[in-house]
N, C-alpha and C positions, 0 to 999 in steps of 0.2 A: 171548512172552518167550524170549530162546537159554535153552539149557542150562547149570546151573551145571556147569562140566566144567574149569574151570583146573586145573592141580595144585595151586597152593595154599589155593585155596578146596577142593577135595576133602580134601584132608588136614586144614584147617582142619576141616570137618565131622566128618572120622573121629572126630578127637579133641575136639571136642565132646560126641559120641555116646556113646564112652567115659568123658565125665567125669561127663556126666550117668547112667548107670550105674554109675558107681561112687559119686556121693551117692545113690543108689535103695539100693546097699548098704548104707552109712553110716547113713539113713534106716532104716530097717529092722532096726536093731542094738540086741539085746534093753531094754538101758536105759541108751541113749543119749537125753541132755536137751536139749530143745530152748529155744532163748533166745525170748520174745514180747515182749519188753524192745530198744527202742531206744535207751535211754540209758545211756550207756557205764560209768558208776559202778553201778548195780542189773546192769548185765551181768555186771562182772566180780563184783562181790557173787557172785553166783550162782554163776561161778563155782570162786570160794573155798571157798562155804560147800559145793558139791558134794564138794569134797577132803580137807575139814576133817578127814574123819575114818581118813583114811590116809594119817599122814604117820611116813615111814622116812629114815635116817638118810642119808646121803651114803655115794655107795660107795667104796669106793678109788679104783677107776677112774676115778669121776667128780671127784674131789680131784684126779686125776691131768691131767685134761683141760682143767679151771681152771688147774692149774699151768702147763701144754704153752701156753695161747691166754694166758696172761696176764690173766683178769679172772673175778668171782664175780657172780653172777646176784643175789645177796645182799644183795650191799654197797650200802647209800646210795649216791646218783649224786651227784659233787664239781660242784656246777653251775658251778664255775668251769673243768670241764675237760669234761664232760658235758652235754646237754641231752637233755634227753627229748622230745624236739616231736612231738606225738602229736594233731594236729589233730583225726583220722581213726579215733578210738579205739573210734566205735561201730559201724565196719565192721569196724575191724581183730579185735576181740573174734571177734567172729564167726565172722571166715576160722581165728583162730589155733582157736575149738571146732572150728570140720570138722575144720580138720587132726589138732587129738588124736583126735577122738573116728574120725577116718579111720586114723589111726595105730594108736588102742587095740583099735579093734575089725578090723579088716582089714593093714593093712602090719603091724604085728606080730606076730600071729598066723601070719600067712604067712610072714615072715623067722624064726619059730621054728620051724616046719617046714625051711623053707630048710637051716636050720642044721642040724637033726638028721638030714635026710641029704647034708649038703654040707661035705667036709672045710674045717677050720679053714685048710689049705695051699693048697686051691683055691680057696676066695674071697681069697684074698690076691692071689693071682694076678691071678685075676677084674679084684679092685680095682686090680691095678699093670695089666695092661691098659687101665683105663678112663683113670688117671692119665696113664700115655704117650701115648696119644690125644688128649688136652687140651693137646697141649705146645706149639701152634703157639699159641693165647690167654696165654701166661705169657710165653711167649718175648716175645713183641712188648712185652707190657706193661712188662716190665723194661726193652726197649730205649726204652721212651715216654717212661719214668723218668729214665734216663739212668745206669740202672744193670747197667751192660754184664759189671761181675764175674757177674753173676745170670744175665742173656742167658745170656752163654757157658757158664755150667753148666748152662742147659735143655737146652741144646744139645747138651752132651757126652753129658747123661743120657740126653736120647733114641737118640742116634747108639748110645751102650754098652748103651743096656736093647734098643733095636728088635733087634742084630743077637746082645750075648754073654747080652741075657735074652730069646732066643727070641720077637721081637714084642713086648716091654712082660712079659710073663707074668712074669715074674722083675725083680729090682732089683740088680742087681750094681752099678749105679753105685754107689750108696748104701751097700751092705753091704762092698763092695772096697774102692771109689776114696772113701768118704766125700763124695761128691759132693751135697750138699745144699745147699739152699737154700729161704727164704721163698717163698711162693704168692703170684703176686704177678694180677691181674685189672683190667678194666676200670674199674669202680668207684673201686679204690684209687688209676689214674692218673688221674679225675677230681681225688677228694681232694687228691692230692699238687699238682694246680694249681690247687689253692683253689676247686672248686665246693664248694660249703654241701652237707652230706647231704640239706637238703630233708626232708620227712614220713615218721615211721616210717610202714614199711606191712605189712600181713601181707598175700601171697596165695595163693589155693586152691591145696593140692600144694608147692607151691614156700617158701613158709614167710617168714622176718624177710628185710625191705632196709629199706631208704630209699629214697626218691625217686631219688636219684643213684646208688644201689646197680643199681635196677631196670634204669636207663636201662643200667648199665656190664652187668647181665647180654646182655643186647642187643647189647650192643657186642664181649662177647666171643661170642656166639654166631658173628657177620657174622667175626671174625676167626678162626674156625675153619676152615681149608682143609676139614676133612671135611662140613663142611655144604654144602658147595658144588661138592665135586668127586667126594666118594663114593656120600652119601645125598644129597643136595640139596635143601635147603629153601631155597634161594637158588639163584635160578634167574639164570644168567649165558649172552647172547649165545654162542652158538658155542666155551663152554668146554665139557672133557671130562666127563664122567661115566661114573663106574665103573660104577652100576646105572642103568638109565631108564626101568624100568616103574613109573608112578606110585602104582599100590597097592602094591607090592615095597615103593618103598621108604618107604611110609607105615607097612606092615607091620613094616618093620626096624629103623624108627625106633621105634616105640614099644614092640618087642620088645625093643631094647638099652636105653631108658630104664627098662622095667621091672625089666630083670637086673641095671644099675645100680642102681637102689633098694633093691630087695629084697636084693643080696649086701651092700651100705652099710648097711642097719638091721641086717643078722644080725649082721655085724661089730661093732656097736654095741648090742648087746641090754640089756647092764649100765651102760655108760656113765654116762647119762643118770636111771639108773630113781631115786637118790636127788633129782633137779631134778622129777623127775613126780609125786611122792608125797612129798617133804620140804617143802614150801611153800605157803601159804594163799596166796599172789598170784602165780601162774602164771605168769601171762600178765605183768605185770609184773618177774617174773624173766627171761622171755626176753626181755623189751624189752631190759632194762639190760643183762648180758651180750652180746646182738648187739651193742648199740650202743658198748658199751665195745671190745667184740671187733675190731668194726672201724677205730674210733680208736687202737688200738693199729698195728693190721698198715698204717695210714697214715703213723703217726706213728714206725715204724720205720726 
């Protein structure tokens, strides 16, 4: 049999290896509950009744972020505007426990460290770095839309943050020129030409889509020039590449996805903490706010 030695099958493994050590973590976290229930109503029972008994009030912040996305985790879904099509509910349970109980015992903890010694002004940064990086998926997607006022301010932002905020580190479009605009993604330009969202889905790490959702993370990955010209997970005939040693940039790719996450959860520590411990159907809370969340940013 050859050797398994593609780049992309190598890197596919890397990061297998590392996922699967990291539920060996997850697994192994003092009193964290494991589900033996495949039916999706006794799953989520479970886990309600786990929570039942620490539940805290909404924080500011987190009122603050319902306000900012337009929709409450809370609220009955209007079935004449909303559908919850949840075929898939006794996987989804599942993936969304890893992901708390990966959150509660591991990314958290670490993003609280993070935080205590990592200036509030340097994850900002961090974060406006990662944002201007993304700019070539937003861009396009507005241009899909046919909403070319939005284009041109990707546009401007990155041109004015790459060069007067030092590489993205900084936001002068925004803080000077007012220069803002909606987030606009693959996904959303499905939406906007009428594909169906298709089945909620939770998955490991990566958290709430839809079927359509999924397929558009995909879509914006392929239209990221940095996938394919810096780090490259898209491998293209006789285009350039800035790095080409294939462990490099396996290494650097899940080195930036990790700094990504970890400075994203510090920056959010409060946020959310009244939707984690305010509610007996968890996981039903984040169905309906994704789902609302996203029919909003469509229906904009």
């Amino acid at each position: 049999m050859a050797p398994i030695n593609t780049p992309l099958v190598k890197r596919a493994m890397l990061f297998m290896c590392i996922g699967l050590i990291t539920v060996g973590l997850v697994g192994c976290s003092g009193d964290s509950k494991r589900l033996v229930t495949t039916d999706a109503t006794t799953s989520t029972t479970a886990l309600n009744d786990a929570r039942a008994q620490t539940v805290e009030p909404l924080t500011a912040d987190t009122e603050e972020v319902f306000e900012e996305f337009g929709y409450d985790p809370f609220e009955e879904p209007d079935s004449e505007r909303l559908e919850e099509y949840d075929p898939w509910e006794s996987y989804n349970v599942l993936a969304f426990e890893f992901n708390y109980q990966f959150d509660k015992y591991l990314l958290k903890p670490v993003a609280q460290g993070y935080n205590f010694i990592m200036p509030t002004e340097v994850q900002r940064s961090i974060f406006n770095f990662f944002q201007n990086l993304r700019f070539a998926p937003r861009f396009f997607n507005n241009v899909f839309q046919a909403k070319f006022k939005g284009a041109g301010i990707e546009l401007g932002r990155f041109l004015v943050n790459s060069t007067l905020g030092i590489g993205g580190l900084f936001d002068p479009a925004g803080s000077l020129f007012d220069m803002k605009t909606p987030l606009e993604d693959t996904g959303q330009t499905l939406g906007v030409y009428g594909t169906p969202p298709g089945p909620y889905l939770v998955l490991p790490f990566l958290g709430s889509f839809t079927a359509r959702d999924a397929v558009g993370f995909a879509g914006d990955t392929f239209l990221d020039p940095f996938n394919w010209l810096v780090l490259p997970i898209i491998e293209i005939a006789d285009a350039p590449q800035l790095v080409q040693h294939d462990d490099t940039i396996s290494i650097l790719q899940f080195g930036l996805k990790v700094e990504d996450t970890v400075n994203l959860r510090s920056l959010n520590l409060e946020k959310f903490q009244g939707v984690e411990a305010g509610t007996l159907d968890l996981y039903g809370a984040v169905r309906n706010g994704y789902l609302q969340q996203r029919a909003n940013e469509i229906s904009r």
